[in-house]
N, C-alpha and C positions, 0 to 999 in steps of 0.2 A: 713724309716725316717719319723718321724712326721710332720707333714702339720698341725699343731695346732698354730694358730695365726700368721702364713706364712703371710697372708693377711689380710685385711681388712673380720673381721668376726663381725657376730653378733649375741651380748652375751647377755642375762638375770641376772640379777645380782638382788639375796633376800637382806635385810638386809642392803640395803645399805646405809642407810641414816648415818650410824656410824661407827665408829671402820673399821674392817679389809676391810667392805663392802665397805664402803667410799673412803678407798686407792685405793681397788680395782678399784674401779669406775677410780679415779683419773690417777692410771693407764694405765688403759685400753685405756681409751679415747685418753692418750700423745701418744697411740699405734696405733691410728686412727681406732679406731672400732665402730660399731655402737653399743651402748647400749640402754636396755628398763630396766632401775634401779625402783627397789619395797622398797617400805619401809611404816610406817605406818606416817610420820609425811611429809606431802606435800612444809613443806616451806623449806626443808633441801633437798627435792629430787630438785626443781625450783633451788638452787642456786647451785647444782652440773651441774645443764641442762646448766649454763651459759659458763661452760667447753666448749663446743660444743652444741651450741642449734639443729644443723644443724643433730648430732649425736647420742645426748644424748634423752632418750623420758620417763618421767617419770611415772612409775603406779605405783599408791596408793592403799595398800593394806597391810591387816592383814594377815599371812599366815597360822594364824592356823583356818580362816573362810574361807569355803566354796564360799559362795556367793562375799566377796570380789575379790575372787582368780577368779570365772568365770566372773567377771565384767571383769578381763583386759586379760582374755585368747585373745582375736582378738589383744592386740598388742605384742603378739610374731610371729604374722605372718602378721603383718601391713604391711612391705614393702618387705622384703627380708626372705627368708625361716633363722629357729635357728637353729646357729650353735654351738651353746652351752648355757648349762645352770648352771651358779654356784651358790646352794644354801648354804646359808652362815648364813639365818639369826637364830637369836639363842639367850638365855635367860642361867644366871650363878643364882642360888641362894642356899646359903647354910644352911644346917639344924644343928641348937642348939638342938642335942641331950635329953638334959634335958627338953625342951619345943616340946619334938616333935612334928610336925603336917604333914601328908600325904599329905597337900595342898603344902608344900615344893617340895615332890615326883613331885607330877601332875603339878605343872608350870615349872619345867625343861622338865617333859615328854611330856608336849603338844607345847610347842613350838619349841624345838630341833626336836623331833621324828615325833610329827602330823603334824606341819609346817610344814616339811621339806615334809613327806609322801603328803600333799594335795597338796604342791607345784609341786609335779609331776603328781596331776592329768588333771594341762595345759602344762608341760613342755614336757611328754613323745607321747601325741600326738606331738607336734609339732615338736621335734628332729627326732621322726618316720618320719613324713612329710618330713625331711630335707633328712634322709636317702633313702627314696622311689627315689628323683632326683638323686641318687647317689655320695651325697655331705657326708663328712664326718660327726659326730654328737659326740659331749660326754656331758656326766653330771656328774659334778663336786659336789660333798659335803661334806662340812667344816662340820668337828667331832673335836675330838682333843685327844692328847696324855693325861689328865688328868686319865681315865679310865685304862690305865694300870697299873697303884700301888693304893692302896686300902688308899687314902686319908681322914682323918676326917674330917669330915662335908660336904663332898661331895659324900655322899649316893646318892643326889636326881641330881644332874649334870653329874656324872661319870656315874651312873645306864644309863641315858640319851643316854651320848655321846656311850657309848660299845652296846647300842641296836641299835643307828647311825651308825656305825660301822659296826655292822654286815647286817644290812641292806641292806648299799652300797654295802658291797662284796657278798651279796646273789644277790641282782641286776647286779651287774657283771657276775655274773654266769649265770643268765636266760638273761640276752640282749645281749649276746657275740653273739649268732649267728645270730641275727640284725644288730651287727656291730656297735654298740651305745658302746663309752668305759665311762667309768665310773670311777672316780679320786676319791680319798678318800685324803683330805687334816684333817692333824693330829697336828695343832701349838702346842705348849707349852705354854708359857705367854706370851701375846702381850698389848701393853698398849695401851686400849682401857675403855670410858666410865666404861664396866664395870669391870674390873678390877681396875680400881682407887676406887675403894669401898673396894677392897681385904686390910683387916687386919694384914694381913703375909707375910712374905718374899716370894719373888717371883725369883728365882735366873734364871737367863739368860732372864731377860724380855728384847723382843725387839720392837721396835717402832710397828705400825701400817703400814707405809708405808716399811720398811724392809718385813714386811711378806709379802703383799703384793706383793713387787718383788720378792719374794722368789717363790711363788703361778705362778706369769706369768711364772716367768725362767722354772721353773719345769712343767707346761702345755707347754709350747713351745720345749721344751725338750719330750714330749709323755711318761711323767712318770706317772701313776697310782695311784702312791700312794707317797705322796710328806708329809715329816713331817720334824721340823725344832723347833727351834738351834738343830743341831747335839748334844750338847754337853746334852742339857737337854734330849732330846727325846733318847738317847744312855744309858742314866743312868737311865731311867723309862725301857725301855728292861732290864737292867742286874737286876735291883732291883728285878722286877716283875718275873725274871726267877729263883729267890733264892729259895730254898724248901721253901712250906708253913708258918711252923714254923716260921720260921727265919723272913718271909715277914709279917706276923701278928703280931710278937715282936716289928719290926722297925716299924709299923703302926701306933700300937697302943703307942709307946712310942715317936713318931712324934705327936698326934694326945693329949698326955698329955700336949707338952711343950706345942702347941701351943694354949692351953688352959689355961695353967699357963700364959701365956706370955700378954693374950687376959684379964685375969684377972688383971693383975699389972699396965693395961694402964687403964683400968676404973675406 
């Protein structure tokens, strides 16, 4: 039986200052947990603090800079060893084929993948620390289900989230016998900041605060691997398991409408 958010734990939370990071926070806190919330904008992390100031501790920080990330390494171990770390925080930006530029590729890849990688160059000592007392420890990291059907214009986000992905479960693999479990969280569309920029139908979007409890249910639960709405994340598995063929037909003929469609509205 999981012991994951039984009590009063204390969680790191990337990205927070917005979107799914934000609920989370929002959550967590009604959960009476202690958090150390990261984000890059300081006046948005302060007015989550007001949640629980007694609770909530906020570091400022870029996650795909080094030197940020070791300024606030001493507050994950400020008062109480970490008992988890969910890195969440993350960059969507889509590539106009026609205009291509590799710079597209590289700000999805440094901020999803290098973020997320340097965010564990304070989080993995310190969940080790946690596990040396013989306290439980996991690290949690929000990917998403976009990578599994080969969507256009999302060369440089998809490419992203599947090396996210794989990432996690290669970390899974070497920390198991540490005892360190590791969550691979896989949303679908969640309406957040940057999805209200999305041009295209978004079918099954749900709130911010939805996935959010979806995220706690399912760590409290000792699931692994937690991806949501069922209904979307079920039809990206069957799409993506159609022969080849068939999957670069429906790709690329998804990828013309909504191109036609992006043209009619300009």
């Amino acid at each position: 039986m999981s012991t994951r958010l039984q009590g009063p734990s204390n969680i790191w939370i990337t990205g927070a200052s917005s979107g799914i990071g934000e609920a989370l926070t929002r959550s967590l806190a009604r959960g009476g947990h202690h958090l150390v919330i990261t984000g890059r904008r300081a006046e948005a992390l302060e007015k989550l603090r007001e949640l629980a100031p007694e609770r909530i501790q906020p570091a400022v920080a870029d996650t795909t800079n080094k030197e940020d990330l070791a300024k606030i390494a001493p507050d994950l171990d400020s008062d109480q060893p970490l008992d988890m770390a969910i890195l969440n925080a993350g960059t969507c930006e889509y590539l106009e084929v026609d205009q291509y530029s590799s710079d597209v590729i590289e700000a999805n890849i440094v901020t999803n993948v290098l973020g997320t990688a340097r965010s564990l160059d304070i989080a993995l000592p310190a969940l080790r620390r946690t596990r040396a007392m013989g306290r439980p420890a996991s690290l949690v990291i929000v990917s998403s289900s976009a990578w599994w059907f080969p969507f256009g214009r999302a060369e440089g986000y998809g490419a992203s989230k599947a090396a996210l992905s794989y990432f996690a479960h290669s970390l899974r693999a070497d920390l198991a016998a540490e005892g360190i479990d590791v969550v691979v969280v896989s949303p679908g569309f969640v309406k957040t900041p940057l999805t209200d920029r999305n041009d295209f139908p978004m079918p099954f979007r749900i709130s911010a605060e939805d996935a959010a409890e979806r995220i706690v249910s399912g760590l409290a639960k000792g699931k692994n691997e937690i991806a949501f709405p069922k209904r979307f994340t079920w039809t990206l598995k069957i799409l993506g398991s159609l022969p080849g063929a068939l999957v670069d037909r429906m790709a690329a003929n998804m990828a013309r409408k909504s191109s036609d469609q992006q043209e009619k509205t300009e």
